[in-house]
N, C-alpha and C positions, 0 to 999 in steps of 0.2 A: 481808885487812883486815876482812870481813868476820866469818870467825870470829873477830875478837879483839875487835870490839864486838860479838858476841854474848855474850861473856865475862860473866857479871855483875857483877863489880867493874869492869870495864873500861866493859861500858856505861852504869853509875853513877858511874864517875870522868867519863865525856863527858858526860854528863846534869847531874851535880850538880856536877862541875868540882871535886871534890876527892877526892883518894882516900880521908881520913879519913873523912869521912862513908860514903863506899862500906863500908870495914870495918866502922864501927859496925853498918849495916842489917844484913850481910853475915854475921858475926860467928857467931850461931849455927847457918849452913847453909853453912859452909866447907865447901869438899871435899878435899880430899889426892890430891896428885899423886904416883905413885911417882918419888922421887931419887937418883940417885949418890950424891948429896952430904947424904943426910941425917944427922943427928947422931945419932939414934935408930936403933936394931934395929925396935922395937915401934912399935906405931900410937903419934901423936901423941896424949899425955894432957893436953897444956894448953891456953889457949887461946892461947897465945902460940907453942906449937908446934905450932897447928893454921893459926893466918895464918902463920906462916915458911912453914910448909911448902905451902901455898895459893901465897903469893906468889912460892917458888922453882919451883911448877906455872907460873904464868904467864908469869911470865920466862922459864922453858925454852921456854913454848909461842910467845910473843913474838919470842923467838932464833929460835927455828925458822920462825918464821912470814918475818921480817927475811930468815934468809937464804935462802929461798925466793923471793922477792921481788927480791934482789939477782940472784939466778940467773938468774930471768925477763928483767928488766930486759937483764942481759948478755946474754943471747941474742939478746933486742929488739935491743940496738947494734951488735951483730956483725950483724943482719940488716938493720940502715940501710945500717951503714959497707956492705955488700955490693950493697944496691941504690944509693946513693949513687953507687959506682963504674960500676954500671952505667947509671944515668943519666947520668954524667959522659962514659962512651964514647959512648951515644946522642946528646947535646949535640954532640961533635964530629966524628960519624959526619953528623950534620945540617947543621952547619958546612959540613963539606968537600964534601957532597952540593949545597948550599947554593951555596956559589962555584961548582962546576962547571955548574950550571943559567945563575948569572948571566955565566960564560965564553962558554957556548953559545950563551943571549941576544944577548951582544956579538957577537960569529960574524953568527950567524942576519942579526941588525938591518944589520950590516956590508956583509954577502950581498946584501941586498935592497938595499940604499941605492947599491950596483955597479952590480947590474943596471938599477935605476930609473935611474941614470947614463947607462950605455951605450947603454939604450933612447931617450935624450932629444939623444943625437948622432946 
């Protein structure tokens, strides 16, 4: 995210909150992205195929950026969903560790409460 407001149209469209005004400032220090998809063999001669071609730069680099980001993300979830589970066995690893202390307790308290009996006859 951050290289895409570093962007100059981009961090004039979040500055000035439009993209039109971004292009007019912008307009004469376009830069050209190289494209698959460009329409042109030769450098862009207009100025209308100098923002296409600007604006199909950023878009590519936006895409790219997007699914990079999405990629992250999914790994981040595969690595919850992963400790989720393992926190999920720890829970009832504690649980069961859990009743067997308060089994023993009951035992233990039982134990003594005999003894203290038997000693009192």
């Amino acid at each position: 995210m951050s290289q895409l407001r570093n962007s100059t149209a981009i961090g004039m469209i979040l500055t000035n909150g439009t993209g039109a005004d971004a292009l007019k400032l912008n307009l004469g220090q376009v830069e050209t992205y190289p494209s698959k998809k460009s329409p042109h063999d030769g450098a862009p001669n207009t100025a209308t195929d100098r923002v296409s071609t600007y604006l199909r730069g950023i878009s590519e680099t936006s895409t790219d950026e997007i699914d990079a980001l999405i990629s992250d993300l999914s790994v981040l979830r595969q690595k919850l969903v992963a400790d989720g589970g393992k926190i999920e066995q720890d829970l009832t690893d504690f649980a069961t560790l859990n009743q067997s202390v308060l089994s023993l307790t009951r035992i233990v308290s039982e134990s003594v409460a005999q003894v203290k009996t038997m000693q009192h006859h």
